[in-house]
N, CA, C and O atoms as a Tinker XYZ file with bonds, in Angstrom:
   388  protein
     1  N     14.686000  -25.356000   -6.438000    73     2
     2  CA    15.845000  -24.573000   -6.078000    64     1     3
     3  C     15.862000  -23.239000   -6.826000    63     2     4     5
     4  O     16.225000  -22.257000   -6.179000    81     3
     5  N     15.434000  -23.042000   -8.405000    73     3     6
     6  CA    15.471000  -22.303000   -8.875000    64     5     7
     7  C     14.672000  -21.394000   -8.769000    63     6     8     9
     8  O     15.099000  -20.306000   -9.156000    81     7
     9  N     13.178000  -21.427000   -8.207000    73     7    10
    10  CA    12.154000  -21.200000   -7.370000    64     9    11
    11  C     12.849000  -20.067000   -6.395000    63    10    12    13
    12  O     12.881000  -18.837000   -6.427000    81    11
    13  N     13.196000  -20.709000   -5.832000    73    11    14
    14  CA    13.654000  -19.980000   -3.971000    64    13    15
    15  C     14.813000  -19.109000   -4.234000    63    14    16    17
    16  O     15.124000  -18.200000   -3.464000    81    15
    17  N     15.668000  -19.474000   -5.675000    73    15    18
    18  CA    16.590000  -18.145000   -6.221000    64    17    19
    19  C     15.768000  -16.994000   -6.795000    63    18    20    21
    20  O     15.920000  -15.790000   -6.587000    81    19
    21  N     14.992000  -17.524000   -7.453000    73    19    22
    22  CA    13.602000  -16.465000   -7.565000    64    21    23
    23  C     13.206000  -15.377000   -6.940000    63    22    24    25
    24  O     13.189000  -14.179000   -7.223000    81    23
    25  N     12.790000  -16.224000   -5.742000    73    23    26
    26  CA    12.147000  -15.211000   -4.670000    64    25    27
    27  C     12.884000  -14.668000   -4.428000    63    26    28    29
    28  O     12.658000  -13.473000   -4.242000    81    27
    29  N     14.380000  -15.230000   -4.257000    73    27    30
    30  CA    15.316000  -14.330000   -2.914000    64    29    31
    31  C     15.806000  -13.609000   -3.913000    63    30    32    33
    32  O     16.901000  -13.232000   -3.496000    81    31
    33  N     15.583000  -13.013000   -5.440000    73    31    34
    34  CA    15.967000  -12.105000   -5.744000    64    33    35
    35  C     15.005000  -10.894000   -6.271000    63    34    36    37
    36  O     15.123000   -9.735000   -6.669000    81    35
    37  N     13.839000  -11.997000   -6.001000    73    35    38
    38  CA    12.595000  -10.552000   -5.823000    64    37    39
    39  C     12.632000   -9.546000   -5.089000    63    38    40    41
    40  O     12.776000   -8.351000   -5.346000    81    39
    41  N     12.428000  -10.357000   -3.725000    73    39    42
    42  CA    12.633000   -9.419000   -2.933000    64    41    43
    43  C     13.970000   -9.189000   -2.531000    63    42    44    45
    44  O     14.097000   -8.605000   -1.455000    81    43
    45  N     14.822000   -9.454000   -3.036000    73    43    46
    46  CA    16.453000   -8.432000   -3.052000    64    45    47
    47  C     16.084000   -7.370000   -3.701000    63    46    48    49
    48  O     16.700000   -6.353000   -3.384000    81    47
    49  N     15.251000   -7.257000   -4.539000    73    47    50
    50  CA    15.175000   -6.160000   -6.213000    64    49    51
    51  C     14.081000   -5.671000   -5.048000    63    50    52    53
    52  O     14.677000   -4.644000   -4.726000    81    51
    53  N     13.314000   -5.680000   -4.492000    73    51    54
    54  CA    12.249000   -4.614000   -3.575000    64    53    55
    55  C     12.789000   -3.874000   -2.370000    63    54    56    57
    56  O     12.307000   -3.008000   -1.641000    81    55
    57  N     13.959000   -4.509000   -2.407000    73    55    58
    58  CA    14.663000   -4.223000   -0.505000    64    57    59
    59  C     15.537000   -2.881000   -1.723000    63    58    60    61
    60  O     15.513000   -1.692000   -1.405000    81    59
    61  N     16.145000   -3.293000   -2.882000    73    59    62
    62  CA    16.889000   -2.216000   -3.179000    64    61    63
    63  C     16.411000   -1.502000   -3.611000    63    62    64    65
    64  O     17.183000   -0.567000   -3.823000    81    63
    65  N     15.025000   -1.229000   -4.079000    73    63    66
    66  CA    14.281000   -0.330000   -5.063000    64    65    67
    67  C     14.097000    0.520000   -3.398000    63    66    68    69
    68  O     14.349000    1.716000   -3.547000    81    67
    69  N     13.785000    0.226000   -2.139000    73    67    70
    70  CA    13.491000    0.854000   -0.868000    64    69    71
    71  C     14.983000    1.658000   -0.756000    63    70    72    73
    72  O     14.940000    2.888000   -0.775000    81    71
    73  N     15.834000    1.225000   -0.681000    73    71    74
    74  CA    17.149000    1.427000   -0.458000    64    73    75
    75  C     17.659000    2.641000   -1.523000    63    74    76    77
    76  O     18.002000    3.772000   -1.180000    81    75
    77  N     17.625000    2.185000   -2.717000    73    75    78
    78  CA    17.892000    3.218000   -3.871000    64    77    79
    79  C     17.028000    4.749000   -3.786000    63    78    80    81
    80  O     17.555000    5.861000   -3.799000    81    79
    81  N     15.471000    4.423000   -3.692000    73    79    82
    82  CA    14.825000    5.585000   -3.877000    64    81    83
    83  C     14.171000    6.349000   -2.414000    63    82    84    85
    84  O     13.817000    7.523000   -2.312000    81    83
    85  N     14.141000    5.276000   -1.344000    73    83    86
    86  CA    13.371000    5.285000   -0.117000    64    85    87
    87  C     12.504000    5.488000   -0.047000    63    86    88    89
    88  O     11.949000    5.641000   -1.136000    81    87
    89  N     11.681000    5.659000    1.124000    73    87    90
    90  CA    10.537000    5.411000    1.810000    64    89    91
    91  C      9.244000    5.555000    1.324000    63    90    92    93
    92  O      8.197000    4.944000    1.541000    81    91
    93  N      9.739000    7.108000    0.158000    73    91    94
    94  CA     8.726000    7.141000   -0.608000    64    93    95
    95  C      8.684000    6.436000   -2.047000    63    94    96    97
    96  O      8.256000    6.847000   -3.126000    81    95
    97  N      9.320000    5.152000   -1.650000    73    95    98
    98  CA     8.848000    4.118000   -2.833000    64    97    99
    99  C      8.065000    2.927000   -2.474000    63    98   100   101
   100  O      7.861000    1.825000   -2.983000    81    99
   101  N      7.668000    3.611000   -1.308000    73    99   102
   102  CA     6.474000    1.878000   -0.621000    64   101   103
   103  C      5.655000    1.714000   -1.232000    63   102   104   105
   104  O      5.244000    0.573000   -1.024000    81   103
   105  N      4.798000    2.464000   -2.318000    73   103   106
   106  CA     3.944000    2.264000   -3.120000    64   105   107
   107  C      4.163000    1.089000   -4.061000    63   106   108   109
   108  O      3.519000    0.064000   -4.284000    81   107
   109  N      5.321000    1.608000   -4.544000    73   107   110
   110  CA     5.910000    1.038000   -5.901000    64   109   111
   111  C      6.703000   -0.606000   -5.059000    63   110   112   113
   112  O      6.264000   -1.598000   -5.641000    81   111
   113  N      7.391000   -0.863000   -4.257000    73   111   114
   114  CA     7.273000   -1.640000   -3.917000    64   113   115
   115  C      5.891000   -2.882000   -3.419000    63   114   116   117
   116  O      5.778000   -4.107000   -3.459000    81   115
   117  N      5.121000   -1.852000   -3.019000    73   115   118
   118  CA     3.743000   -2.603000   -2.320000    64   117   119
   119  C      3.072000   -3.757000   -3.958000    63   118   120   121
   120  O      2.757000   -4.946000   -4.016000    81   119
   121  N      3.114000   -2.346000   -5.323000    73   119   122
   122  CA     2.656000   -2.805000   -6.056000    64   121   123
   123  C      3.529000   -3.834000   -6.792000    63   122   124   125
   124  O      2.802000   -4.685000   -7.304000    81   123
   125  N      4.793000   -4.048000   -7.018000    73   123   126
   126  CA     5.828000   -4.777000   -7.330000    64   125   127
   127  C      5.122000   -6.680000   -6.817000    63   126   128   129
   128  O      5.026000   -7.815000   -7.284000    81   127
   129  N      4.754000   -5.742000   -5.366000    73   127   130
   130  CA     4.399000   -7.232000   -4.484000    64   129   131
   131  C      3.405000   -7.995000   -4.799000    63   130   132   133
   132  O      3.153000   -9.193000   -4.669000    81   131
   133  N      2.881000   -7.085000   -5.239000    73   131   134
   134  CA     1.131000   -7.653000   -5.694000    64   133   135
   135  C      0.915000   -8.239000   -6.844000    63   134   136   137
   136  O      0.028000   -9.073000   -7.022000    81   135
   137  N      1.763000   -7.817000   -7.760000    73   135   138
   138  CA     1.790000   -8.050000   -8.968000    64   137   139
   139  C      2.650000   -9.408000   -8.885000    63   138   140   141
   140  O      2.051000  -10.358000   -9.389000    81   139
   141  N      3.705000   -9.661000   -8.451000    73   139   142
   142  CA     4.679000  -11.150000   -8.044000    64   141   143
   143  C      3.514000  -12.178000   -7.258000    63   142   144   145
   144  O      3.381000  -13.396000   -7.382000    81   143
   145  N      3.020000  -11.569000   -6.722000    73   143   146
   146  CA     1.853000  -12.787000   -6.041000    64   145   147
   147  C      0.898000  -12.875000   -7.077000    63   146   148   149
   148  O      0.526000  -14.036000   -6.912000    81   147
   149  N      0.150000  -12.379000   -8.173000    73   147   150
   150  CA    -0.502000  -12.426000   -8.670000    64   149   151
   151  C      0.087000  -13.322000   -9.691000    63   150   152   153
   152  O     -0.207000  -14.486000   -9.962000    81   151
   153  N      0.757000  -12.733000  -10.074000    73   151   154
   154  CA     1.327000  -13.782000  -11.660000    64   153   155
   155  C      2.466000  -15.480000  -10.659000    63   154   156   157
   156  O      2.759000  -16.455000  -11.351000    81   155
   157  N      2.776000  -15.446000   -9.513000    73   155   158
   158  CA     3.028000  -16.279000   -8.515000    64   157   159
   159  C      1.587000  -17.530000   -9.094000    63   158   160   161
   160  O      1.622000  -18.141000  -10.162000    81   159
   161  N      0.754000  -17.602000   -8.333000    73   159   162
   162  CA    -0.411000  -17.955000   -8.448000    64   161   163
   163  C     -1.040000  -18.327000   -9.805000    63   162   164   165
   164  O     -1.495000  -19.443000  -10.056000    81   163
   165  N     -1.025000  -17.428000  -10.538000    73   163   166
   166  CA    -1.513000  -17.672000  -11.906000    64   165   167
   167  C     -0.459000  -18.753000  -12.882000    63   166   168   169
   168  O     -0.703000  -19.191000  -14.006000    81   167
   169  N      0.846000  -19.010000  -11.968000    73   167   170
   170  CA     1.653000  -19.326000  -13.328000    64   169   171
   171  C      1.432000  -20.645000  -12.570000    63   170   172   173
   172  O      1.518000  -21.457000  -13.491000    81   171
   173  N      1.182000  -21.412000  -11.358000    73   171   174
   174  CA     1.207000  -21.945000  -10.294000    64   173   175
   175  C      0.393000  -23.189000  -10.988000    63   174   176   177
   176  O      0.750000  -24.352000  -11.179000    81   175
   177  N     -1.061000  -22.386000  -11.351000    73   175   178
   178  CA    -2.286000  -22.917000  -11.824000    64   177   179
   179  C     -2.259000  -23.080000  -13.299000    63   178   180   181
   180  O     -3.119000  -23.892000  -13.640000    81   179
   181  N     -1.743000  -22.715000  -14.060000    73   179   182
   182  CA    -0.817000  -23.455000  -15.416000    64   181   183
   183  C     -0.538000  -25.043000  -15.462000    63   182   184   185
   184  O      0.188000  -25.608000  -14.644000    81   183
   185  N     -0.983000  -25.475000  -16.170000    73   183   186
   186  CA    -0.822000  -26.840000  -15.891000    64   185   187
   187  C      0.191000  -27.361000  -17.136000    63   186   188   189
   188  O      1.018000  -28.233000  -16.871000    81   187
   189  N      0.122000  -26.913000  -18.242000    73   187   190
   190  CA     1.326000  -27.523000  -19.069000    64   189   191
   191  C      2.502000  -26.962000  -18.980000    63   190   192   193
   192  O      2.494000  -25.742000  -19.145000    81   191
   193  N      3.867000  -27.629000  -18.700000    73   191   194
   194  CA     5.058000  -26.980000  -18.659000    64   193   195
   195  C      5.518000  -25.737000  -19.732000    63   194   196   197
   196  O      6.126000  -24.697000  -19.477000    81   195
   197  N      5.003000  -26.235000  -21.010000    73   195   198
   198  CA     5.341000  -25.545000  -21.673000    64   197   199
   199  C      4.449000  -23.912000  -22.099000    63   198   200   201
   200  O      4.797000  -22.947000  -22.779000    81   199
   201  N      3.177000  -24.229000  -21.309000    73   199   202
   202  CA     2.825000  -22.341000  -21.412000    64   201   203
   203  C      2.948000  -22.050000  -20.181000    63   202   204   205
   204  O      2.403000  -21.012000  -19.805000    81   203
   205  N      3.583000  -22.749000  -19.345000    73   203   206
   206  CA     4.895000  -22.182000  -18.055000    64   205   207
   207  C      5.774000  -21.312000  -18.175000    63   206   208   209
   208  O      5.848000  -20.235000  -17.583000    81   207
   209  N      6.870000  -22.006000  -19.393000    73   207   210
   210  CA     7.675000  -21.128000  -20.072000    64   209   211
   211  C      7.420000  -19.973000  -21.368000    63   210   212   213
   212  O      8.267000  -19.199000  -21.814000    81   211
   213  N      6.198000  -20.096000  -21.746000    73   211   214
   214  CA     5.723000  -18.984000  -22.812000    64   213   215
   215  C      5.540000  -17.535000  -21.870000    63   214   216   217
   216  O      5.785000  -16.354000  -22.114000    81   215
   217  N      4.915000  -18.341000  -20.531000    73   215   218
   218  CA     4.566000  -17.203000  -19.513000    64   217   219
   219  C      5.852000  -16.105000  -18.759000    63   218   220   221
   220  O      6.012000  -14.897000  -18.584000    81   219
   221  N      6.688000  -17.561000  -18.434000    73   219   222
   222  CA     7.905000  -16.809000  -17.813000    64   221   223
   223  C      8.974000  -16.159000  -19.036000    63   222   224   225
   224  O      9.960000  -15.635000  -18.516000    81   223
   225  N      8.968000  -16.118000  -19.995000    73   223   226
   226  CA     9.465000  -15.673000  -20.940000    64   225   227
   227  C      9.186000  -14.484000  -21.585000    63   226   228   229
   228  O      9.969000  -13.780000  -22.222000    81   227
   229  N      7.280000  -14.207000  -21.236000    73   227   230
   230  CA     7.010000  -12.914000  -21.948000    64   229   231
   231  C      7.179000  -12.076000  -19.942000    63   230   232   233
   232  O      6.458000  -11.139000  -19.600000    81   231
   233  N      8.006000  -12.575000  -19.196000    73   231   234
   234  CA     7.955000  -11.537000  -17.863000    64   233   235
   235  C      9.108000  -10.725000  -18.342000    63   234   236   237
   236  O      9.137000   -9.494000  -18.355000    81   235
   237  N     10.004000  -11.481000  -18.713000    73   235   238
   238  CA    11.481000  -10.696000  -19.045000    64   237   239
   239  C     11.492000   -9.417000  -19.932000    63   238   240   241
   240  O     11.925000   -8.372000  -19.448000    81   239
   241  N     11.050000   -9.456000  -21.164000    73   239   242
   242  CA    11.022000   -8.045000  -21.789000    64   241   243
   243  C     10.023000   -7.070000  -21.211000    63   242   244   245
   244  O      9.989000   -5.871000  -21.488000    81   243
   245  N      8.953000   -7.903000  -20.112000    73   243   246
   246  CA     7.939000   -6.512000  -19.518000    64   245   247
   247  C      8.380000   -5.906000  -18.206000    63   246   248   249
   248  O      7.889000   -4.909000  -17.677000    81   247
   249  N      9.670000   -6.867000  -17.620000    73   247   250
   250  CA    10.274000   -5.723000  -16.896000    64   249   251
   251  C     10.831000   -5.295000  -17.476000    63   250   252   253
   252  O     11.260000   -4.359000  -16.801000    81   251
   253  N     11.401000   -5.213000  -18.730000    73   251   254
   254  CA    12.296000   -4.046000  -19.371000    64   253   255
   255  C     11.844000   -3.023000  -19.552000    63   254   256   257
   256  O     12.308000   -1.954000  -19.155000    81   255
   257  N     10.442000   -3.263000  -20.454000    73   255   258
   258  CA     8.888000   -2.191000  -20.603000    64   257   259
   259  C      8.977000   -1.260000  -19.327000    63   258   260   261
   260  O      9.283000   -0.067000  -19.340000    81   259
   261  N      8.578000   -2.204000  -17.964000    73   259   262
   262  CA     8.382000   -1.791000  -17.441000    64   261   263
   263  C      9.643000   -0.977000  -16.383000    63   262   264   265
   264  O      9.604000   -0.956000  -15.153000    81   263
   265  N     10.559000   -0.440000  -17.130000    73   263   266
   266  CA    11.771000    0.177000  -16.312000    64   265   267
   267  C     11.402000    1.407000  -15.717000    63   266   268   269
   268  O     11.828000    1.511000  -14.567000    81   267
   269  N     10.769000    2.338000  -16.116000    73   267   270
   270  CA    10.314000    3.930000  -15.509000    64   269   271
   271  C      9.720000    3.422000  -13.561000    63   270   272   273
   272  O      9.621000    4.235000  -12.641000    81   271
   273  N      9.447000    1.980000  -13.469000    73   271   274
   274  CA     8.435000    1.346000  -12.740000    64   273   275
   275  C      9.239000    0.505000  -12.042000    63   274   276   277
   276  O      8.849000   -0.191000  -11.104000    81   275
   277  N     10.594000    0.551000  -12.557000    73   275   278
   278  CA    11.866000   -0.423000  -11.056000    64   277   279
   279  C     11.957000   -1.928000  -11.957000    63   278   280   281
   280  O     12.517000   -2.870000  -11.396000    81   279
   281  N     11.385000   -2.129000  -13.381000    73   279   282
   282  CA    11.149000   -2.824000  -13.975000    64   281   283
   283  C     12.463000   -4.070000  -14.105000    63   282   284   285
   284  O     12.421000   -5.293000  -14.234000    81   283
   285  N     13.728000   -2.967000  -13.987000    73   283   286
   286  CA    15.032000   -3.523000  -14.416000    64   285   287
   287  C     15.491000   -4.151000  -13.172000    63   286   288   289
   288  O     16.571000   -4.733000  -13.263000    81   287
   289  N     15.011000   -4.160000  -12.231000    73   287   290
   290  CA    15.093000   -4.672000  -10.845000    64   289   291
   291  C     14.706000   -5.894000  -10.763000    63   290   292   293
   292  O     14.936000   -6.670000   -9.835000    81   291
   293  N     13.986000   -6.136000  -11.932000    73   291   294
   294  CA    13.169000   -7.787000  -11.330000    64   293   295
   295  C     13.648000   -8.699000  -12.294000    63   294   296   297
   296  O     13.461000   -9.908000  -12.153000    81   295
   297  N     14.379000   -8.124000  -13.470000    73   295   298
   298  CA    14.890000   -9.068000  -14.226000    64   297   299
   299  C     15.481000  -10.606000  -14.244000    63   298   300   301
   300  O     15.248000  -11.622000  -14.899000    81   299
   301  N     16.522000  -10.172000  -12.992000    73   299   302
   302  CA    17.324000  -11.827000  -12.377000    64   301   303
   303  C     16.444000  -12.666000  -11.986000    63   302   304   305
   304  O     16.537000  -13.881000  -11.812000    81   303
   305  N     15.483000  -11.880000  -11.842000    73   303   306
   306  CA    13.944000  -12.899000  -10.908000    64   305   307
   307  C     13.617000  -13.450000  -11.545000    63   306   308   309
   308  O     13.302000  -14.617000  -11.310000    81   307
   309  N     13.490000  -12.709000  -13.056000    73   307   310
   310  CA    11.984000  -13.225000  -13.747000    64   309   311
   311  C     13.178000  -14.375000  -15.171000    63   310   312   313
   312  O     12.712000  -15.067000  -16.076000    81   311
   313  N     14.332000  -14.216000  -14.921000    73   311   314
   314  CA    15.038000  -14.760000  -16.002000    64   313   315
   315  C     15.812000  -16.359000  -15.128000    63   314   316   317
   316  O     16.397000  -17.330000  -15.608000    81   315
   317  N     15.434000  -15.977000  -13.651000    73   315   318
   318  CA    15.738000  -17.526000  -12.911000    64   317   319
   319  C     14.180000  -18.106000  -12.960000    63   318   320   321
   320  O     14.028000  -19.327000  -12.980000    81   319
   321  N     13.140000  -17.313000  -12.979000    73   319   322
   322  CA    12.250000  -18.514000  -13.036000    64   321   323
   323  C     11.859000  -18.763000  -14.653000    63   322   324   325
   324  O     11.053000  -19.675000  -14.832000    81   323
   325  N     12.261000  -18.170000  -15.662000    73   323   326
   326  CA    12.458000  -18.724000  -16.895000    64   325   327
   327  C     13.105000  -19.808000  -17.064000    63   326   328   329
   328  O     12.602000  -20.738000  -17.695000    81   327
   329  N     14.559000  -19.892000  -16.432000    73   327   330
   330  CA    15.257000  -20.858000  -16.621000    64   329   331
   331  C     14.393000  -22.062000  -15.589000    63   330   332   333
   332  O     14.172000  -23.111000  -16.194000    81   331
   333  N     14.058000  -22.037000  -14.614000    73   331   334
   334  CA    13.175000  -23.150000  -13.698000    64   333   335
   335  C     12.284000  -23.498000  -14.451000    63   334   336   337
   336  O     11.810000  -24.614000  -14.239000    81   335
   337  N     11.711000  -22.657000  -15.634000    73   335   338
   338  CA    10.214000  -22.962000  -16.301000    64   337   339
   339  C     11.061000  -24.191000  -17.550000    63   338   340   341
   340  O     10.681000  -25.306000  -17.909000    81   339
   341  N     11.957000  -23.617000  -17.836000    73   339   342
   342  CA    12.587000  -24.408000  -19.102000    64   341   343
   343  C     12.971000  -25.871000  -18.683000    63   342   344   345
   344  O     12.872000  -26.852000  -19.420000    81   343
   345  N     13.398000  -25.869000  -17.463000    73   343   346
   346  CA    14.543000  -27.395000  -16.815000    64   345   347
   347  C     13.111000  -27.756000  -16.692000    63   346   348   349
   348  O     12.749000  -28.704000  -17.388000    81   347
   349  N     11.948000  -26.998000  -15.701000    73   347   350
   350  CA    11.034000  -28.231000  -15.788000    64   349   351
   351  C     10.457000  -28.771000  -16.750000    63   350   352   353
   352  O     10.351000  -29.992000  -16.864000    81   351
   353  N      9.956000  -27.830000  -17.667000    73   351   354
   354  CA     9.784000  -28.477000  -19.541000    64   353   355
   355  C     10.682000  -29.599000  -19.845000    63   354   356   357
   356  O     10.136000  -30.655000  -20.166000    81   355
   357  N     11.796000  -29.562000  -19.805000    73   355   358
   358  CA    12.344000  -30.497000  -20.062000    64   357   359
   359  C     12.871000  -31.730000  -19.505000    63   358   360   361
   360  O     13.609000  -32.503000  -20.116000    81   359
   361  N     12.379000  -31.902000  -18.094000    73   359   362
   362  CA    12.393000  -32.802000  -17.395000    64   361   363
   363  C     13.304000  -32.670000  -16.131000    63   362   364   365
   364  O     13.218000  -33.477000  -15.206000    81   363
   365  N     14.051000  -31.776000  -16.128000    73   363   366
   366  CA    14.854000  -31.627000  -15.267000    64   365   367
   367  C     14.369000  -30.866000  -13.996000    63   366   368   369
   368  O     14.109000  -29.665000  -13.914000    81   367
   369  N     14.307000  -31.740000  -13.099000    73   367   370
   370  CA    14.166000  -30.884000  -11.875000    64   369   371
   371  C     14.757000  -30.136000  -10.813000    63   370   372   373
   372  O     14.245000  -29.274000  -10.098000    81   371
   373  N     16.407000  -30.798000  -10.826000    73   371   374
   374  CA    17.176000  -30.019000  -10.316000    64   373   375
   375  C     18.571000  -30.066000  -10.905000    63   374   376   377
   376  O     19.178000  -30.835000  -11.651000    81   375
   377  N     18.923000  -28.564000  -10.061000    73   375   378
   378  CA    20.203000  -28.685000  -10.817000    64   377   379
   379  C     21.549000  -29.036000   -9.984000    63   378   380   381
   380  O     21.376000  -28.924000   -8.771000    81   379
   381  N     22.611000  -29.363000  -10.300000    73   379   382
   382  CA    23.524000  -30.113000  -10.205000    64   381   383
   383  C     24.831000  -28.809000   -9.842000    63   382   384   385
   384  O     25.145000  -28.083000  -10.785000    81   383
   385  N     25.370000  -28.640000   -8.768000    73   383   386
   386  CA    26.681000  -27.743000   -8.952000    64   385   387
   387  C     27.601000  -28.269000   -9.055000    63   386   388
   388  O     28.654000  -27.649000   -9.200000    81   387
């Protein structure tokens, strides 16, 4: 669940980085994309929970780094799949409203 809040605020943070700066930010979006599928995949193929969460933990201060770059845009993303990396470390797989 925390997964699919993930995504849907990735690409919320790419639809507004289009929206905020326009058309001529397809680059920076394109690369946004590439880079989410890349570390997507890589964190995928991680096999212990816990350098799951070492991983999703060092994403959060490098979109901050990376703010000149729409960096601050991906934050909610990268701080819901922190929290997904942590519940699954700890056994929890879903959450409860």
């Amino acid at each position: 669940m925390l997964v699919t809040i993930a995504l849907v605020l990735f690409i919320a943070a790419e639809v507004t980085i289009l929206l905020t700066v326009g058309w001529q930010a397809w680059w920076l979006v394109v690369a946004w994309g590439i880079a989410g599928l890349v570390l997507a995949l890589g964190a995928r193929s991680v096999r212990p929970p816990l350098a799951r969460v070492v991983i999703c933990a060092a994403l959060v201060p490098l979109c901050v780094v990376l703010t000149f770059e729409g960096g601050l845009f991906f934050v909610p993303a990268a701080a819901a799949l922190l929290l997904a990396a942590v519940l699954e470390w700890r056994g929890t797989r879903h959450v409860t409203a």
